[in-house]
mmCIF file of the C-alpha atoms, coordinates in Angstrom:
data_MODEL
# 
_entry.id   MODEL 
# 
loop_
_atom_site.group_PDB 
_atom_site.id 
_atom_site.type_symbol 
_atom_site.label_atom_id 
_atom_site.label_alt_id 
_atom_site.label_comp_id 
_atom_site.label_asym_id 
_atom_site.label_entity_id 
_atom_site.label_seq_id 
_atom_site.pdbx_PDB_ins_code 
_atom_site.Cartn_x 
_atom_site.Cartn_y 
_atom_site.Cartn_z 
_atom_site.occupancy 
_atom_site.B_iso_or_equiv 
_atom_site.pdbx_formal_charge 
_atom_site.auth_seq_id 
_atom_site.auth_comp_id 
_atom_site.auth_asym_id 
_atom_site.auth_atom_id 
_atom_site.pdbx_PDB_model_num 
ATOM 1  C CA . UNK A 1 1  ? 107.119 76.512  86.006  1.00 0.00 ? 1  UNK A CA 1 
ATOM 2  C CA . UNK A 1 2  ? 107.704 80.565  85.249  1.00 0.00 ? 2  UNK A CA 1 
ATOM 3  C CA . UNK A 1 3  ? 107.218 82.329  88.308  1.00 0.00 ? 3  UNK A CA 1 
ATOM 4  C CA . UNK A 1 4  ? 104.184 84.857  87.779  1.00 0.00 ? 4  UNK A CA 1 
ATOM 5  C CA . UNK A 1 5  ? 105.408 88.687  89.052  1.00 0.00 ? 5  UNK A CA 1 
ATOM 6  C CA . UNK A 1 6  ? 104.871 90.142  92.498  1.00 0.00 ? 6  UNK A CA 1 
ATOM 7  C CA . UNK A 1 7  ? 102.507 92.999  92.289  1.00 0.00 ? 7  UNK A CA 1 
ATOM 8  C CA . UNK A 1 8  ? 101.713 95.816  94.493  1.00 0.00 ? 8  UNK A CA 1 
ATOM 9  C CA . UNK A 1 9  ? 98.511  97.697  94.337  1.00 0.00 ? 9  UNK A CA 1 
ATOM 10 C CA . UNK A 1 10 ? 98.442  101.057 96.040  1.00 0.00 ? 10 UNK A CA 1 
ATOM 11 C CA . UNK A 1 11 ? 95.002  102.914 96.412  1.00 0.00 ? 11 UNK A CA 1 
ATOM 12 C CA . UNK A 1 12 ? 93.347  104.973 98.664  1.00 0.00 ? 12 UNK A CA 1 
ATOM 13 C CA . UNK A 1 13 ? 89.690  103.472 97.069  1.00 0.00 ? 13 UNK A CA 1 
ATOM 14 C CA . UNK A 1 14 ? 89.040  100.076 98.651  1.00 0.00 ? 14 UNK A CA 1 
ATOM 15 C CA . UNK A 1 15 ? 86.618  99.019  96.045  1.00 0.00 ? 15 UNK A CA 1 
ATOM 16 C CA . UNK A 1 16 ? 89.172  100.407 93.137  1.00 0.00 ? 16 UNK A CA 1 
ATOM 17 C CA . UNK A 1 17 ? 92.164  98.385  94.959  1.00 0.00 ? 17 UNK A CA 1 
ATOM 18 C CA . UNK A 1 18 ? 90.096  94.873  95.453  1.00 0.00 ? 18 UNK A CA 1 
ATOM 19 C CA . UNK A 1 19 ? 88.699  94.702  92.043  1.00 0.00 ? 19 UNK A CA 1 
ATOM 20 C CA . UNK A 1 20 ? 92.280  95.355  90.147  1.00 0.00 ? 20 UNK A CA 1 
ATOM 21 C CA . UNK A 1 21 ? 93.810  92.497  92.853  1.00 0.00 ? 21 UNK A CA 1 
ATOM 22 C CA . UNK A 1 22 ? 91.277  90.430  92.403  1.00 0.00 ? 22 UNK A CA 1 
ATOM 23 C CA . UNK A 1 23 ? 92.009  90.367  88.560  1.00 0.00 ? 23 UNK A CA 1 
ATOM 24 C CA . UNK A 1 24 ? 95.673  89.741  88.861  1.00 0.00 ? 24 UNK A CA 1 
ATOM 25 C CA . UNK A 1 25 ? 94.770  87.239  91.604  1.00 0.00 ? 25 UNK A CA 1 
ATOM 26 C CA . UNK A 1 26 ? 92.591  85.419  89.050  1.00 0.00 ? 26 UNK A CA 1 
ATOM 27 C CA . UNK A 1 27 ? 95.115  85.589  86.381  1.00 0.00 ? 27 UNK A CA 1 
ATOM 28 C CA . UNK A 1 28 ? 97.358  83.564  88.622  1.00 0.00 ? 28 UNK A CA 1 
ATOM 29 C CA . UNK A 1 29 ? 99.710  86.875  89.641  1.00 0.00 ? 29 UNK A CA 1 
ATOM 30 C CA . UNK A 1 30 ? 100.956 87.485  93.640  1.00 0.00 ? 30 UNK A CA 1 
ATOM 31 C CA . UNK A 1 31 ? 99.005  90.422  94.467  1.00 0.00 ? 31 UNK A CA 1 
ATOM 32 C CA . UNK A 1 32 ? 99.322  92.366  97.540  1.00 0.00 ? 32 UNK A CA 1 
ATOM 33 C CA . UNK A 1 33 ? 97.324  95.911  98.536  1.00 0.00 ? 33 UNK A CA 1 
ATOM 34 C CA . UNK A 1 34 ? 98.059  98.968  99.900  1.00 0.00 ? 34 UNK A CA 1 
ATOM 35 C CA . UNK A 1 35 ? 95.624  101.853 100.948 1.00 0.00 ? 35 UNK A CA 1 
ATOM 36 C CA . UNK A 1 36 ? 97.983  104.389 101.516 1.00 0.00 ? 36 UNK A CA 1 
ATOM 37 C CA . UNK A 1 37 ? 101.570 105.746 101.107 1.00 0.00 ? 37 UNK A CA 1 
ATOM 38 C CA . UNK A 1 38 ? 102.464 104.376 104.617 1.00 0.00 ? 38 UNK A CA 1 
ATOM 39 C CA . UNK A 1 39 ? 101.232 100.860 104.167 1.00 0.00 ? 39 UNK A CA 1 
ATOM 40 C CA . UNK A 1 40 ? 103.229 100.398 100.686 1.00 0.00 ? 40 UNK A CA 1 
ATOM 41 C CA . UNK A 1 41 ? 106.632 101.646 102.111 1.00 0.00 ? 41 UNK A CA 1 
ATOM 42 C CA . UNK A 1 42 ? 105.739 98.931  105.197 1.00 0.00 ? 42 UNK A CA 1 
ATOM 43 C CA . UNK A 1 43 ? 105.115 96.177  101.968 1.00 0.00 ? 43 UNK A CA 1 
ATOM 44 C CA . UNK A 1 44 ? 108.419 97.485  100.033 1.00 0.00 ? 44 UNK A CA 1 
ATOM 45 C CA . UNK A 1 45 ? 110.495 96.909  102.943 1.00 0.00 ? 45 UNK A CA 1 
ATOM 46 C CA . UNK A 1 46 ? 109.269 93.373  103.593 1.00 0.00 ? 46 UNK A CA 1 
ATOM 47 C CA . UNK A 1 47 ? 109.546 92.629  99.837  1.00 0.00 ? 47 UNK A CA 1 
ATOM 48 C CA . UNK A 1 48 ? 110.226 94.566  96.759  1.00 0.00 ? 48 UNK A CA 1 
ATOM 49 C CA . UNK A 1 49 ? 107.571 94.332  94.217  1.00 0.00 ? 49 UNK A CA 1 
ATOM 50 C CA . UNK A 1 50 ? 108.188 93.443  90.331  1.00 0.00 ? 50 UNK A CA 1 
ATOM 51 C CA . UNK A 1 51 ? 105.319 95.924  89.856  1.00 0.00 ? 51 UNK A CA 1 
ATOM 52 C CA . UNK A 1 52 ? 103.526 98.579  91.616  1.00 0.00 ? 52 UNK A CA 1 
ATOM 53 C CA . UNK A 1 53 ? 100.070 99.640  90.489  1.00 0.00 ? 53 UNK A CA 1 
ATOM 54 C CA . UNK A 1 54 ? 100.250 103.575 91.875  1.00 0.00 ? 54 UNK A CA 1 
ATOM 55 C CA . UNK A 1 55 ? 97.190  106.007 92.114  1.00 0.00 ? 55 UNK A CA 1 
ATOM 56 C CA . UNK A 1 56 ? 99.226  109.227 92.178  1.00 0.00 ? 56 UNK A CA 1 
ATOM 57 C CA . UNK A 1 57 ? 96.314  110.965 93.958  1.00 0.00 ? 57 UNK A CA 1 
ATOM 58 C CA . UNK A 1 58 ? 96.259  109.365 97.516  1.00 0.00 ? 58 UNK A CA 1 
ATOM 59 C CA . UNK A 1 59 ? 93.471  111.074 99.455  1.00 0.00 ? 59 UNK A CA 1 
ATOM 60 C CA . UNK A 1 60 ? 94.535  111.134 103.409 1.00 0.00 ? 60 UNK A CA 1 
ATOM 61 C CA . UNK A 1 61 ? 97.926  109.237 102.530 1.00 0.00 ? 61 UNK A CA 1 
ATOM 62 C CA . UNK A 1 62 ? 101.700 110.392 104.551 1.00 0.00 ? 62 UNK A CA 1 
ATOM 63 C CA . UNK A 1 63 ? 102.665 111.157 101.023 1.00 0.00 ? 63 UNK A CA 1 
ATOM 64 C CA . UNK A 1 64 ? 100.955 111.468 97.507  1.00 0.00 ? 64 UNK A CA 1 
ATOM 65 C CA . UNK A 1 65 ? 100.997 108.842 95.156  1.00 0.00 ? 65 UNK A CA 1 
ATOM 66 C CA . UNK A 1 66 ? 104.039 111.136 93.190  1.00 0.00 ? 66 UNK A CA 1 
ATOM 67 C CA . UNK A 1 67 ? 105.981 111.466 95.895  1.00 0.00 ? 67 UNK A CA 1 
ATOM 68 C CA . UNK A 1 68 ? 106.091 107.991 96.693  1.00 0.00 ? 68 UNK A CA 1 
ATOM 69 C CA . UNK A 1 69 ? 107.195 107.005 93.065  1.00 0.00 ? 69 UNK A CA 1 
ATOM 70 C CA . UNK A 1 70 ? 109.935 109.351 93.834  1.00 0.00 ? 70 UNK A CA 1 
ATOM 71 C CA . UNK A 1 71 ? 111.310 107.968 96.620  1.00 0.00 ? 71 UNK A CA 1 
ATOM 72 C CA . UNK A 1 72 ? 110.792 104.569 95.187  1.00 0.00 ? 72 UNK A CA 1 
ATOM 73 C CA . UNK A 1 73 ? 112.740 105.076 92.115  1.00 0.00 ? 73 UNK A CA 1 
ATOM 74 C CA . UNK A 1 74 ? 115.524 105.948 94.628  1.00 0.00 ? 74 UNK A CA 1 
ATOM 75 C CA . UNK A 1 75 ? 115.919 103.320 96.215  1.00 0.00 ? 75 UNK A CA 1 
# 
């Protein structure tokens, strides 16, 4: 059995962030959420993602969207 990828979904829009993990859910993926720049470091550290799903324009977020790429792609 292939193992389906690990995806992280990281919006500041509840509605925008259930509906896109709901589809992955349905399509069999591992789908976690995030609302906010501080929530998706906390899932990072417990696991690394295959994928992240990013708005770049986190409204009320530690960090924008960008600047969180940033310091992903570093580590």
């Amino acid at each position: 059995m292939i193992k389906k990828a690990d995806i992280l979904v990281v919006d500041d829009e509840e509605d925008i962030r259930h509906l896109i993990g709901e589809i992955l859910r349905d399509e069999g993926f591992t789908c976690r959420e995030a609302n906010g720049s501080d929530t998706a470091i906390s899932e990072i550290e417990i696991q690394k993602p295959d994928l992240i799903i990013l708005d770049i324009w986190l409204q009320n977020s530690g960090t924008g969207g960008l600047s969180l790429l940033e310091n992903v792609k570093k580590d």
